[in-house]
NUKOLDO-622236 format. One record per residue (C-alpha): residue number from 1; y, z, x. Coordinates in steps of 0.25 Angstrom, whole numbers. Each point is the difference from the previous one (the first is absolute). Layout:
ATOM  drenvex  north     up   east
ATOM      NUM      Y      Z      X
...
This chain:
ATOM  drenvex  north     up   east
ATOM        1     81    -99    -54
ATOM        2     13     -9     -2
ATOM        3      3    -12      6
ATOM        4     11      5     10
ATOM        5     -8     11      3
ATOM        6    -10     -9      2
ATOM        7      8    -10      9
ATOM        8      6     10      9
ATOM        9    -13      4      3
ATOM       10     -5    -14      4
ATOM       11     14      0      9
ATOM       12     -4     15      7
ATOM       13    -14     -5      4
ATOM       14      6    -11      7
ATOM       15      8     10      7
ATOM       16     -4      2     17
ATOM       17     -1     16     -1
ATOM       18    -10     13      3
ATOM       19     -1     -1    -19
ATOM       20     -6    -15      3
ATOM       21     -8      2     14
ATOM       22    -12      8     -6
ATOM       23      2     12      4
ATOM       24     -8      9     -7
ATOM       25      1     17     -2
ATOM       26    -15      2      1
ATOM       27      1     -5     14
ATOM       28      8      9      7
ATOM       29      4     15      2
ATOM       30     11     -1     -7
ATOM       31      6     16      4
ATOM       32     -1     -5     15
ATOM       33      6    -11     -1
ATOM       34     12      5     -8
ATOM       35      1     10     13
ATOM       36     -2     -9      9
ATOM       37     12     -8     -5
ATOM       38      7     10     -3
ATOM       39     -2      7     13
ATOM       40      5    -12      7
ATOM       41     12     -2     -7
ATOM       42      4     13      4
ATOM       43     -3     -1     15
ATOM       44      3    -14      4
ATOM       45      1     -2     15
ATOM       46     15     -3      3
ATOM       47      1    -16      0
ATOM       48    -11     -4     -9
ATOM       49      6      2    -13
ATOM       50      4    -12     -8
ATOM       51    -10     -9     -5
ATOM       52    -10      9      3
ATOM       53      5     12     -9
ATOM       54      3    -13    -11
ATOM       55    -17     -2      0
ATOM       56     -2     14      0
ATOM       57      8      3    -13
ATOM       58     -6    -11     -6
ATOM       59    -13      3      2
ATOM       60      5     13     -3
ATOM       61      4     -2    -13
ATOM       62    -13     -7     -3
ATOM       63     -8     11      1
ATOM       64     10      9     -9
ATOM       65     -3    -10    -11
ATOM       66    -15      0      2
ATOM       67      2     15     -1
ATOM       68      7     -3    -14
ATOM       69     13      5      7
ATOM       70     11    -12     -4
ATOM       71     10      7      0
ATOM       72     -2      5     17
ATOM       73     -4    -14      2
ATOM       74     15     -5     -5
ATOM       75      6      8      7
ATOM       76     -7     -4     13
ATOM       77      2    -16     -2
ATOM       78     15      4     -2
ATOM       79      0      7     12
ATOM       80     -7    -13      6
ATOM       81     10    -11     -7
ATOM       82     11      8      7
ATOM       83     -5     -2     13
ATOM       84     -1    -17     -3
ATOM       85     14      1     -5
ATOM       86      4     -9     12
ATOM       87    -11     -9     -1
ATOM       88     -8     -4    -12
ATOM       89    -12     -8      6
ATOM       90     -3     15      5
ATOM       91     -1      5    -15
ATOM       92     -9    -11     -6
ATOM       93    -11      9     -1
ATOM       94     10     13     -4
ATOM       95      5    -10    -12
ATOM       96    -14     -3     -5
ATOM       97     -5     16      1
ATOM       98     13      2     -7
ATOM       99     -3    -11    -11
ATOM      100    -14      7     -2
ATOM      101      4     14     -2
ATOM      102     12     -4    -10
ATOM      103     -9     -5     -8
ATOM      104    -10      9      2
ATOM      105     11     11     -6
ATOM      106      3    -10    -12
ATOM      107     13     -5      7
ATOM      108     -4    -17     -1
ATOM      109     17     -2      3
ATOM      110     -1      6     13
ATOM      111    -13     -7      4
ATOM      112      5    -14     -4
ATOM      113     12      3      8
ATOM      114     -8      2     12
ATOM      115     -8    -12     -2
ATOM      116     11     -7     -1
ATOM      117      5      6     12
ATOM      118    -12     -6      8
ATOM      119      0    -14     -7
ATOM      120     15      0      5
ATOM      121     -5      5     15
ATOM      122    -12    -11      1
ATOM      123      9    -10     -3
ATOM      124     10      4     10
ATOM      125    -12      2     11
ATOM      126     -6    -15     -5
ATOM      127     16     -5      4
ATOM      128      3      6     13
ATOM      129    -16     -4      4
ATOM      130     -5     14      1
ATOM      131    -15      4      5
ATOM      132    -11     -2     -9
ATOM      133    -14      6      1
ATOM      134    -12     -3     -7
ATOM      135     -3     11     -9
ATOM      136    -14      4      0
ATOM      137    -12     10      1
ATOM      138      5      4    -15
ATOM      139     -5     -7    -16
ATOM      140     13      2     -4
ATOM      141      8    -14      3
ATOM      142     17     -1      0
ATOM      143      6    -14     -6
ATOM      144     10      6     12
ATOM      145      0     -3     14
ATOM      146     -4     13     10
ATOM      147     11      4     11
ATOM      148     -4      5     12
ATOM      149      6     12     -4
ATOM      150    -11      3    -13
ATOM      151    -11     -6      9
ATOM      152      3      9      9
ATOM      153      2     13    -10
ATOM      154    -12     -5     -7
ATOM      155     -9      1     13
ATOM      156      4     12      4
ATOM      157     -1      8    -13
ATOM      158    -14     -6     -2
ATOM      159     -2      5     15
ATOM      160      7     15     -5
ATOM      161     -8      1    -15
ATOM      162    -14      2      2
ATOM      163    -12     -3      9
ATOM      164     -4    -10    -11
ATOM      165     12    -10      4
ATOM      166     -2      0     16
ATOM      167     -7    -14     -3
ATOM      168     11     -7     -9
ATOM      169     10      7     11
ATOM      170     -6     -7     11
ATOM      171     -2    -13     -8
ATOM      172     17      1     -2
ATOM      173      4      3     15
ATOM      174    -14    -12      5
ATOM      175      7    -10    -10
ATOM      176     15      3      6
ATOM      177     -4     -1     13
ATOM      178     -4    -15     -1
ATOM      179     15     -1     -4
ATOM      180      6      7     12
ATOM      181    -12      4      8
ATOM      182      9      7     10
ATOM      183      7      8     -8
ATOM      184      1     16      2
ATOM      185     -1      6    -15
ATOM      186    -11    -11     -4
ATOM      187     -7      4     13
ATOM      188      2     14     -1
ATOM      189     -5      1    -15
ATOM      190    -13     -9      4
ATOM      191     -4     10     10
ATOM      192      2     13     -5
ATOM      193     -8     -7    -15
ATOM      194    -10     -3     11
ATOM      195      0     15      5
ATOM      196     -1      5    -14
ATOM      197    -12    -11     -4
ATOM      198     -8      6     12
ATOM      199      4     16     -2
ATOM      200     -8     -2    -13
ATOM      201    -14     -3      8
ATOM      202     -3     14      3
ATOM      203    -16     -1      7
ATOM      204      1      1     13
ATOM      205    -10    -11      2
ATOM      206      7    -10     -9
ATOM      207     14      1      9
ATOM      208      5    -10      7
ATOM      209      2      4     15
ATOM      210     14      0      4
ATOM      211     -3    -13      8
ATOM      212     -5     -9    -12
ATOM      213     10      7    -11
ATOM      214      8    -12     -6
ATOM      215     10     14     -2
ATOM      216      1      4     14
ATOM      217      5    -16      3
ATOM      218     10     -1    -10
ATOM      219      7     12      3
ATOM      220      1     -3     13
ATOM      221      5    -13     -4
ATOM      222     11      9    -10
ATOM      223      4      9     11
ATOM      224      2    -11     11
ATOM      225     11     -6    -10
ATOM      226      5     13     -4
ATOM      227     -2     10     11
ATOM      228      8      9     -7
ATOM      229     -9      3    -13
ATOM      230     -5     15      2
ATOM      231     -9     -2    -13
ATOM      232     -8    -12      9
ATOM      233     -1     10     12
ATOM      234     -5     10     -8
ATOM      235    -11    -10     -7
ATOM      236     -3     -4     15
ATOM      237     -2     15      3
ATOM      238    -10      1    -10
ATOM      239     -9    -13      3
ATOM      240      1      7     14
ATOM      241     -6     14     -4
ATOM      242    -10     -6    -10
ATOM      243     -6     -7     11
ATOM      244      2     12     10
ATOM      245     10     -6     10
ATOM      246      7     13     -2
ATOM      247     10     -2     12
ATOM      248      6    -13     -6
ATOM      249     -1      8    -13
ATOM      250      9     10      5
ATOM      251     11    -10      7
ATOM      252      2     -9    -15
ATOM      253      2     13     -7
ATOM      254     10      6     12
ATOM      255      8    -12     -1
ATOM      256     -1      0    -15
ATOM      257      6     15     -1
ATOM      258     10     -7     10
ATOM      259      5    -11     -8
ATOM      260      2      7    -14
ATOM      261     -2     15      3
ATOM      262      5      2    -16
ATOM      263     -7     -9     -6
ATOM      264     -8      8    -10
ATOM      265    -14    -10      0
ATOM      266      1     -1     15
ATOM      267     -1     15      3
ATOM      268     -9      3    -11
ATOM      269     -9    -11      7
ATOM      270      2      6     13
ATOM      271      0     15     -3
ATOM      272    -14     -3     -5
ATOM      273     -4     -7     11
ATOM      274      4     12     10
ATOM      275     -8      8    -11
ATOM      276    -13     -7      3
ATOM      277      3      1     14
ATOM      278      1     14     -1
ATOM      279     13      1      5
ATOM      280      5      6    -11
ATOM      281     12      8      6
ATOM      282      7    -13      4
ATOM      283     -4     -5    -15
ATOM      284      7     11     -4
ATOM      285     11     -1      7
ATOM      286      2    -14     -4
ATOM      287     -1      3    -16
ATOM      288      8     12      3
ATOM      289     12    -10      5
ATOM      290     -3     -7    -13
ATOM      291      1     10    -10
ATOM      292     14      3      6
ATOM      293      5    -15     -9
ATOM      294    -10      1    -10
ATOM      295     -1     14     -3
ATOM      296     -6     -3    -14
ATOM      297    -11    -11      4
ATOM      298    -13      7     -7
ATOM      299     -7     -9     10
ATOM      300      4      5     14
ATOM      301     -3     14     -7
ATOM      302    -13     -4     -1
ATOM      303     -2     -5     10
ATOM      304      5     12      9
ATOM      305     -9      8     -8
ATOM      306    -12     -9      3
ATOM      307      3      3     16
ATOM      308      2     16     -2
ATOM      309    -15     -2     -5
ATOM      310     -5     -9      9
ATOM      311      5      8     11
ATOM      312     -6     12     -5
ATOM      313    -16     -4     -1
ATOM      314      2     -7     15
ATOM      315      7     15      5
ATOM      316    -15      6     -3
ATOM      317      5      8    -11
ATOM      318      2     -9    -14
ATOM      319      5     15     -6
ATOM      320     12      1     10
ATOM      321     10      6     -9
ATOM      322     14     -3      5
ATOM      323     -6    -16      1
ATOM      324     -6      0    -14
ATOM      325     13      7     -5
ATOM      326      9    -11      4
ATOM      327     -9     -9     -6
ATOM      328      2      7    -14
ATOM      329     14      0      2
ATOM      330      1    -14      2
ATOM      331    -11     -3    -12
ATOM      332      8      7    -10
ATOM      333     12     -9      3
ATOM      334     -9    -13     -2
ATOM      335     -3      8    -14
ATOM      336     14      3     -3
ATOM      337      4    -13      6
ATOM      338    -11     -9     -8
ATOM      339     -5      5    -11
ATOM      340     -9     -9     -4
ATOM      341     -8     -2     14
ATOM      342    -11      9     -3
ATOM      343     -6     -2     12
ATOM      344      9      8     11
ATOM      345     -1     11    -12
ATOM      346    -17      1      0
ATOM      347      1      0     16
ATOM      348     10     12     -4
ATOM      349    -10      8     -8
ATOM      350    -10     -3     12
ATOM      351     11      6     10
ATOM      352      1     13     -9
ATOM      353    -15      3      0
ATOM      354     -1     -2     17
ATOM      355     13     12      0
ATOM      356    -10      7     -9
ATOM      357      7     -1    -12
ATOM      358    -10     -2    -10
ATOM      359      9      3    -12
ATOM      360     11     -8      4
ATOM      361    -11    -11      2
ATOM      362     -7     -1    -11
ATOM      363     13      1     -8
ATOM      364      5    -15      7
ATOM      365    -15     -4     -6
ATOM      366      2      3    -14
ATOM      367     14     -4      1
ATOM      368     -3    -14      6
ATOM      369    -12      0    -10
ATOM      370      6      3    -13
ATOM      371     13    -13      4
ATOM      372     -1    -10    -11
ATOM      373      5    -11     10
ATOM      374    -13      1     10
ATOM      375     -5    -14      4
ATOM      376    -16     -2      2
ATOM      377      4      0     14
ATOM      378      5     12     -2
ATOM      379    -11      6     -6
ATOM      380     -8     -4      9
ATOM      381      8      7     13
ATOM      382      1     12    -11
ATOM      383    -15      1      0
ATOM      384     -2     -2     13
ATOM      385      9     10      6
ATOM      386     -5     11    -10
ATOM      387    -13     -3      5
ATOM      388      3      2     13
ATOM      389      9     14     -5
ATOM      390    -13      3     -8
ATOM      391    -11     -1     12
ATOM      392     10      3     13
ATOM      393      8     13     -6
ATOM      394     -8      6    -12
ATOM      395    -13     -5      6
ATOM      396     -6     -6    -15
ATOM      397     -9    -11      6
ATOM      398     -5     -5    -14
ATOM      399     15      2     -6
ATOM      400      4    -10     12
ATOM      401    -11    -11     -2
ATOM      402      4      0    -16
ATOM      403     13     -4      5
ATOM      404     -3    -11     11
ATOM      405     -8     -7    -12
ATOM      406     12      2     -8
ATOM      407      8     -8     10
ATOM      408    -12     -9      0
ATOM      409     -2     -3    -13
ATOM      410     13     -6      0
ATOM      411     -3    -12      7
ATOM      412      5     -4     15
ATOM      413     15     -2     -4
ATOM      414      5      8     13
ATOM      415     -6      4     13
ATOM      416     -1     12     -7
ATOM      417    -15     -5     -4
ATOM      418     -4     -2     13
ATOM      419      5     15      1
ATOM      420     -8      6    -10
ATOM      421    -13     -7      2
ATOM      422      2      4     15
ATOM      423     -1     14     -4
ATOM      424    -10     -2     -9
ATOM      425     -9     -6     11
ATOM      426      4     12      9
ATOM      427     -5     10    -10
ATOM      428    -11     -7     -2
ATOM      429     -5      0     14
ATOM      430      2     15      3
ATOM      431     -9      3    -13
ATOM      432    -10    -10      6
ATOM      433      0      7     14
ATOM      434     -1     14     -7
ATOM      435     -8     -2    -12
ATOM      436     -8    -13      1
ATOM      437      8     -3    -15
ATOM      438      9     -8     -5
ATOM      439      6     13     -8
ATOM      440     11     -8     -9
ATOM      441     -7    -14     -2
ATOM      442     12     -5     10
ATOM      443    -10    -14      3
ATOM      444     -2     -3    -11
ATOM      445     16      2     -5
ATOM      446      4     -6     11
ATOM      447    -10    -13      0
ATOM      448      4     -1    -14
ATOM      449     15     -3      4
ATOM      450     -3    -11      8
ATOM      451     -2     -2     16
ATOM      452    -11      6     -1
ATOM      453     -6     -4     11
ATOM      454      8      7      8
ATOM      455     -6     13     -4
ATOM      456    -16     -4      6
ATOM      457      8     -7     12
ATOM      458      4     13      4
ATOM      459    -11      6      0
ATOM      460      1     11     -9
ATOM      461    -11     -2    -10
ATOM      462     -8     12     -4
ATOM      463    -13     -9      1
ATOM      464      5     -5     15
ATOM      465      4     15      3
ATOM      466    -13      5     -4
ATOM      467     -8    -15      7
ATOM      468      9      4     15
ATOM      469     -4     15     -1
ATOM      470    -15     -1     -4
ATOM      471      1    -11     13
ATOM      472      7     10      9
């Protein structure tokens, strides 16, 4: 390696940007981020544009590199410089993803430019005595003092990335706060990091109630000094619902639709609160009023075709035909809209095989098999959903169970383990109660796999089977 290769290397390290905050690929769901973003650039509710669009495209760009796409990732921080034309403070982490992607593509001009660019703006902020933070939560350190605007940006793309980063988020917004511990946006983040650090405990028993939550608190906190923040209503909502307050539930998420009724997350969150109310014409309605702005978001697709189902098992009859057809319909524009989600396309195969379309079903299988781009998480909802096709429409028990340990053998990457050994536990008490056998070995397999406990806690032995009758 060169010497100047060498020293603008040592300069792009020192550098506050997503290249040096750790922010690793194999964390994330790259696809549904690049959605998510991308989505919400497309529909941004009238009056929050500006810096917020400025974090999306950065963060945006990020991914398209992790995704080895420089070229799209240029073009995003371009379209991000533009909008800090009239400040340059606003851009320092635009200039330092800029720096890294140049030299990235071999162009070490334009990425000394833009270092340049951000020694210049440091020195200009150290004059007129702008904001420092502390920069933390990160083993990458800057020779450069941190403004409140990359502190700010940092903490809320650590927040945005990955479940893996709600701890260094919080850290960011706790350490702010001692700074200016009444300020809205350092509040704001603090709260909705707690929300997100509590979402991740998901046993009931090992909840914090809503009286006790640190989350339910500080969001309170957040909302008193910005009543307006329809996000904090919604995360109030879903505190209240958690802990079955259902009628304040209900009046955080009203007022939430109330405030930004165009904001894509904010419906997105209500609509599938309705859904699990089972109101799920009124949660209709209100995506419907959404896919109006954002004909094109895969999500609210998605999301419409989860109700059509949902509405169709709580109608007493899971075959309803004109509601399961809607649902396809809106299935096969998450596919067309979003590739690579393979998800919404497996639910697909499943929705063919409940209209009796077995062809058509096991045609989506092979198709979704035979992809090159499938994810062990992919594979994993691949297996268990052909299960399912195998035991519930062509009624191949055995087939079924060789696939539930397929998605088993996998290791507990998704919920779709829990899923498939579910299953397996099923089939294995309906053999017991029939046959007094385990047919398919499942106790063993599924003890083999870890919890195993959990197989003799529920009772579903052959020896305990065989102990309780011989009592009886």
């Amino acid at each position: 390696m060169s010497d100047s290769v060498n020293t603008i290397e040592k300069k792009l390290r020192k550098l506050q940007c997503h290249f040096t905050w750790e922010l690793h690929k194999d964390q994330a769901d790259l696809n549904f981020l690049e959605i998510k973003l991308c989505e919400s650039l497309q529909s941004v509710e009238e009056g929050h544009g500006g810096h917020l669009n400025r974090q999306r495209l950065n963060l945006l760009a990020y991914i398209k590199h992790l995704k080895a796409e420089d070229k799209e990732a240029l073009e995003c921080l371009e379209k991000a410089e533009r909008q800090n034309a009239h400040d340059g403070r606003l851009g320092m982490v635009t200039y330092g993803n800029l720096a890294w992607v140049c030299h990235y593509i071999s162009d070490d001009v334009g990425a000394e430019t833009y270092i340049q660019k951000l020694e210049e703006l440091h020195k200009a902020s150290a004059t007129v005595g702008t904001t420092v933070m502390q920069s933390s939560a990160t083993a990458s350190t800057s020779v450069l003092p941190v403004s409140r605007e990359v502190h700010s940006e940092k903490a809320w793309s650590l927040l945005t990335f990955s479940k893996h980063h709600y701890t260094r988020a919080k850290e960011c917004f706790e350490g702010a706060l001692l700074l200016e511990p009444e300020d809205k946006e350092w509040n704001l983040g603090f709260a909705f990091s707690l929300f997100q650090l509590e979402g991740l405990v998901t046993r009931e028993d090992q909840r914090l109630s809503y009286e006790v939550s640190p989350a339910v608190k500080q969001l309170k906190k957040a909302l008193e000094l910005n009543p307006n923040s329809a996000m904090t209503q919604v995360y109030l909502g879903l505190k209240c619902y958690k802990n079955l307050r259902n009628a304040e539930a209900w009046r955080y998420m009203r007022t939430a639709l109330s405030l930004a009724p165009y904001d894509l997350s904010v419906v997105l969150k209500v609509g599938k609160f309705m859904k699990k109310e089972e109101h799920y014409d009124e949660a209709l309605a209100v995506l419907q009023r959404m896919l109006q702005r954002a004909p094109n978001s895969s999500r609210l697709h998605h999301e419409m075709a989860n109700i059509y189902r949902w509405k169709a098992k709580q109608s007493g009859d899971p075959h309803n035909q004109k509601l399961l057809e809607r649902c396809v319909y809106h299935l096969e524009k998450v596919a067309q809209l979003n590739p690579a989600h393979i998800y919404p396309q497996l639910e697909m195969a499943m929705r063919y095989s409940e209209l009796k379309d077995t062809r058509k079903s096991m045609e989506k299988f092979q198709d979704m098999w035979s992809r090159s781009d499938l994810k062990p998480s992919d594979r994993q909802a691949w297996h268990r959903m052909y299960g399912d096709f195998q035991l519930y429409r062509l009624g191949s028990e055995r087939t079924a169970v060789d696939h539930y340990k397929e998605g088993m053998r996998l290791n507990n990457i998704s919920s779709e383990w829990s899923h498939c050994r579910r299953r397996l536990l099923k089939i294995l008490r309906v053999n017991i109660e029939k046959r007094q056998n385990d047919f398919y070995d499942i106790e063993e397999f599924v003890n083999s796999q870890g919890r195993g406990n959990d197989v003799t806690n529920a009772g579903v032995t052959a020896q305990s089977t065989r102990m309780c009758r011989t009592v009886s």
